[in-house]
C-alpha positions in Angstrom: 133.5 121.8 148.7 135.9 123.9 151.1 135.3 127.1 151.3 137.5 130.6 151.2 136.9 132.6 153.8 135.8 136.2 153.8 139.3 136.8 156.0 140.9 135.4 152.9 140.0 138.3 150.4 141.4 141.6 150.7 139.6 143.8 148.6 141.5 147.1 148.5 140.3 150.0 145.7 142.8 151.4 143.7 140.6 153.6 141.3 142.6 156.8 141.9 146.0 157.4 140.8 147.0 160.5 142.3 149.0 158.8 145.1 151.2 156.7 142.5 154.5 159.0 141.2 155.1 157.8 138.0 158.3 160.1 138.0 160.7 157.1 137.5 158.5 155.2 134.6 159.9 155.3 131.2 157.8 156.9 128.5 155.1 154.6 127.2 155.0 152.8 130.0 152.6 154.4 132.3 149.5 152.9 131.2 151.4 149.5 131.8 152.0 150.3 135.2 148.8 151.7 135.6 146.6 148.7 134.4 149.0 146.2 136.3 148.0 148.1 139.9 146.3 145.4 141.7 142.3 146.3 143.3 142.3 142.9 145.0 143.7 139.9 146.8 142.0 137.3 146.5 143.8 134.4 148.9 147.5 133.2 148.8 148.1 133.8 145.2 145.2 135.5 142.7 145.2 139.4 142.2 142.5 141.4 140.1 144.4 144.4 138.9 143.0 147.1 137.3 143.5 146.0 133.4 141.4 143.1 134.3 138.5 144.6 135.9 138.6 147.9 133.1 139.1 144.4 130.6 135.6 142.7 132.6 133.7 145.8 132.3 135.0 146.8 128.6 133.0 143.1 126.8 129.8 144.2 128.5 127.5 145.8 126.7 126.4 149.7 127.4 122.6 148.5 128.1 124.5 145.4 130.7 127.1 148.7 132.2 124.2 150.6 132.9 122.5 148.0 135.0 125.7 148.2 137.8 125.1 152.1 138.0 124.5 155.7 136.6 128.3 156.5 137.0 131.4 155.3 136.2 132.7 154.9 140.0 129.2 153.0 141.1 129.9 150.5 138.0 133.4 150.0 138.8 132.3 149.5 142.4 129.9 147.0 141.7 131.4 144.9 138.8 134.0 144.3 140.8 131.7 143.6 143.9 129.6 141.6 142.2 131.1 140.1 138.9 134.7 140.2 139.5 135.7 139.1 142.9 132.8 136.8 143.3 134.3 135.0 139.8 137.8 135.1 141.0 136.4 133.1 144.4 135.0 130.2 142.6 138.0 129.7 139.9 140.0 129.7 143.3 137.8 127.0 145.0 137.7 125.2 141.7 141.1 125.1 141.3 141.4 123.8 145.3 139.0 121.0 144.5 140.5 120.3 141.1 137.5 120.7 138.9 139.0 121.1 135.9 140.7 117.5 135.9 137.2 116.6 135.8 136.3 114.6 132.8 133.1 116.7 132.0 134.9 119.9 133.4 137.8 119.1 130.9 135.5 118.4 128.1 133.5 121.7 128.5 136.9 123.7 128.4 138.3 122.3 125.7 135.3 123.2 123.9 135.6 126.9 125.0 139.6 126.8 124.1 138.3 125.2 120.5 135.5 128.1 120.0 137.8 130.6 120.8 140.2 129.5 118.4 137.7 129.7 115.6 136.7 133.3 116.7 140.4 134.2 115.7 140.2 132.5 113.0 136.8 134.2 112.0 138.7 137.3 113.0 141.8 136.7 110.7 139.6 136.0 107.7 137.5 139.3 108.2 133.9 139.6 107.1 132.1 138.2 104.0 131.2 141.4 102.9 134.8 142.6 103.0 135.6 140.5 100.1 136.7 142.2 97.0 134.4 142.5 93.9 137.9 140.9 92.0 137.1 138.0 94.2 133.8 137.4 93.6 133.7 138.3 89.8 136.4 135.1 89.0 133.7 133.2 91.3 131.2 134.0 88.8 133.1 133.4 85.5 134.6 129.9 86.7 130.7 129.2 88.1 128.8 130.7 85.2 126.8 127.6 84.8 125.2 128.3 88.5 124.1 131.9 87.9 123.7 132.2 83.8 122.5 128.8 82.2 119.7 128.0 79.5 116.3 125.6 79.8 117.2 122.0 80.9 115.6 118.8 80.4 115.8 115.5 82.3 115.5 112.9 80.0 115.1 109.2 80.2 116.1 107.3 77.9 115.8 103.3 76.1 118.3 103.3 73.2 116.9 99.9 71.2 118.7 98.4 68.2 115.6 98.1 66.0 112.7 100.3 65.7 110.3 97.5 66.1 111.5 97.0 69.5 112.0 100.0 70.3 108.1 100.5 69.6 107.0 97.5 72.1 108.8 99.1 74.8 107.5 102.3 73.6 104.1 100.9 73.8 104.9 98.5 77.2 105.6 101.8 78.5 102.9 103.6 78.2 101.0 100.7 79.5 102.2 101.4 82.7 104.3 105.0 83.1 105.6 104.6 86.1 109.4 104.5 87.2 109.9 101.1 87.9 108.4 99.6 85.0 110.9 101.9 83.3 113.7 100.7 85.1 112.6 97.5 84.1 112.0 97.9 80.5 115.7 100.0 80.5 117.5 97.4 82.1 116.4 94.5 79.9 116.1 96.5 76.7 118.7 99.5 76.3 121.8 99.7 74.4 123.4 101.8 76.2 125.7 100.0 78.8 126.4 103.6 80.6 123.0 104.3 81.7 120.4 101.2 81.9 121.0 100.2 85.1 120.1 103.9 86.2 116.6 103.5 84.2 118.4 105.2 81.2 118.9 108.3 83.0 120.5 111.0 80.5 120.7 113.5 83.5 119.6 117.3 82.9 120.2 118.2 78.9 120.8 121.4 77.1 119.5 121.9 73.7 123.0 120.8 72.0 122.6 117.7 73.8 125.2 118.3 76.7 124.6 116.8 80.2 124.9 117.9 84.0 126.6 114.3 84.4 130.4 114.6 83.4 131.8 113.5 79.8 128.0 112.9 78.8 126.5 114.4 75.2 123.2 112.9 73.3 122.4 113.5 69.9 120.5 117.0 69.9 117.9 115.6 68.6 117.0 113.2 71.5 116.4 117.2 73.2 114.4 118.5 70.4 111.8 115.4 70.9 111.9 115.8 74.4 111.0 119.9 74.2 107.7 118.4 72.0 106.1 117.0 75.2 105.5 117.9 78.7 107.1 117.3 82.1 105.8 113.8 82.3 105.4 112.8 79.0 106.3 110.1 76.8 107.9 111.4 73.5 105.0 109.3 71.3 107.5 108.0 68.8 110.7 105.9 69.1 113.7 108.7 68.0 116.2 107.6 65.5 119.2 107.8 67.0 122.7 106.9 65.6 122.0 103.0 64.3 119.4 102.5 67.0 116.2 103.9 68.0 115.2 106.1 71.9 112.7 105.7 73.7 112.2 108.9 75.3 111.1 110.2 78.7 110.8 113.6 79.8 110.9 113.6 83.4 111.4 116.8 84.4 112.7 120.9 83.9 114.8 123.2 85.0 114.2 126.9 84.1 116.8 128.8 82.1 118.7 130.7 84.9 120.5 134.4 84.3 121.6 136.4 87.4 123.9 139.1 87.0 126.8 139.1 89.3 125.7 141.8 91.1 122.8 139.7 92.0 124.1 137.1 93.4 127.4 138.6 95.1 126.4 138.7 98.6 125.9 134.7 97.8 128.9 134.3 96.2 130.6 136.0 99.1 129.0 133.9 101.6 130.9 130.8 99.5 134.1 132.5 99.5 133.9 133.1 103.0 133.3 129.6 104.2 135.5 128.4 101.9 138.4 130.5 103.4 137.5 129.8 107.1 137.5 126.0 106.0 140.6 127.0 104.3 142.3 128.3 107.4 140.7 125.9 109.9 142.1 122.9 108.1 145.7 125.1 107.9 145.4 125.7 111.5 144.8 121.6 112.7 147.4 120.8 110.6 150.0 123.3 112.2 148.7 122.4 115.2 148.8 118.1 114.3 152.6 119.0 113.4 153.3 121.0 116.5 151.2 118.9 119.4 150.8 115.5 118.3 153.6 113.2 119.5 152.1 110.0 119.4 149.0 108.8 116.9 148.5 104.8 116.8 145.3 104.0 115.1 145.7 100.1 114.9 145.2 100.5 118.1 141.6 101.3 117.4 140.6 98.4 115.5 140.5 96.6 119.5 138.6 99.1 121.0 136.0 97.3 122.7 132.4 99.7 122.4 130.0 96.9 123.4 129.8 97.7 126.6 129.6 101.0 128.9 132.3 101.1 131.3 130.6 103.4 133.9 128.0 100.3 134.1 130.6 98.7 135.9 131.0 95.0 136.5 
């Protein structure tokens, strides 16, 4: 790596503006031409000015601030001492040895340039707990099921076409309660094309009989069986049902939920929130798809040879 030589920096303090007439500056535009003054030369062609090193010392933390000094002219001093100039030497060296065209180098930034993006973005949106109560009360009526729902039972089920038969599985069941011999018995035995290849499974059911899994309903009284048994159990008797005759098994329980919306709105606005910054990300790649991609050809893909690693060498 070549180096800059100390000759090459010219590090001269501009901190005081009482030898700078601003007489000829138009109004409002003093501060501009007081933040572009430059504190240092840094070879041919970089400059530190003074809105870059008040911008430097401005992210740090007061706690970090205090660690270059006890006032403001010793922190100055030394940020751009030790943090500024020493910064602007290597991006200058790096640039003379072309670092960034480095594959890892260009990786690394493009990662940097893709977080910073998302920090607007994050920025844009605002915070989760800046989203209106309006917001998060329609998220709680059109989700009511999540935060305000009764006692649920999963129930299998073997809907047989006779009782008799329904009683041998019944009793073949009980035999040996396990899921896979329920599977079995499902599969060679249940009526019900929709569900015996998934051991009868009725999904979680409410007391009318509606199911978690879409455009499902039992007859209520398939739920009223299973509630006269435990998590486990067997219902001990086939259950007339329609023509046919279940076999019923309650597998499991979920407890009647009721949250009030105030309860649950920092959770609901933790869901709105990530559903806008998904909503803006995807907005944002798409802009940026339309504006930066020129050329996408992804039959080209289908020949991309991954068998081997090409740093291995021949």
């Amino acid at each position: 790596m070549r180096r800059v030589s100390a000759g090459s920096v010219c590090v001269a303090l501009v901190l005081t503006l009482r030898a700078v007439s601003f007489a000829q500056v138009p109004d409002g535009g003093v501060e501009a031409v007081r933040r572009a003054l430059v504190v240092a030369r840094v070879g041919p062609k970089r400059t530190v000015t003074v809105g870059d090193l008040e911008d430097r010392i401005a992210e740090m933390a007061p706690i970090q601030r205090a660690a270059y000094g006890r006032t403001p002219e010793a922190v100055r001093r030394r940020v751009l001492d030790e943090v500024v100039v020493p910064a602007t030497l290597l991006a200058l060296e790096a640039d003379a040895d072309h670092v960034a065209e480095s594959q890892p180098t260009s990786y690394a930034l493009d990662r940097v340039l893709s977080t910073a993006v998302m920090r607007a973005i994050r920025a844009r949106i605002g915070a989760a707990a800046a989203i209106p109560f309006d917001e998060v009360r329609a998220y709680y009526d059109a989700n009511r099921t999540r935060y305000d729902a009764p006692e649920r039972y999963q129930v299998w089920r073997i809907l047989c076409a006779k009782k008799d038969e329904a009683q041998s599985v019944l009793d073949e069941a009980k035999r040996d309660p396990t899921p896979a011999a329920f599977t079995r018995l499902a599969r060679d035995h249940s009526q019900d094309k929709a569900t015996y290849l998934r051991a009868g499974n009725l999904g979680f059911l409410t007391a009318d009989g509606a199911s978690n899994e879409p455009g499902l309903r039992v007859d209520p009284a398939l739920v009223r069986a299973a509630q006269g048994v435990r998590d486990g159990e067997l219902v001990p008797a086939p259950v007339a049902e329609g023509d046919g005759f279940a076999v019923v098994w309650r597998r499991g329980t979920i407890a009647a939920v009721k949250r009030s919306v105030d309860e649950v709105a920092a959770q609901i606005r933790d869901a709105l929130w990530k559903a806008k910054l998904k909503t803006e990300t995807d907005r944002e790649i798409a802009s940026l798809r339309a504006s930066r991609l020129r050329d996408l050809n992804e039959g080209l893909l289908d020949g991309a040879d991954l068998s081997t690693d090409p740093s291995a060498g021949p």
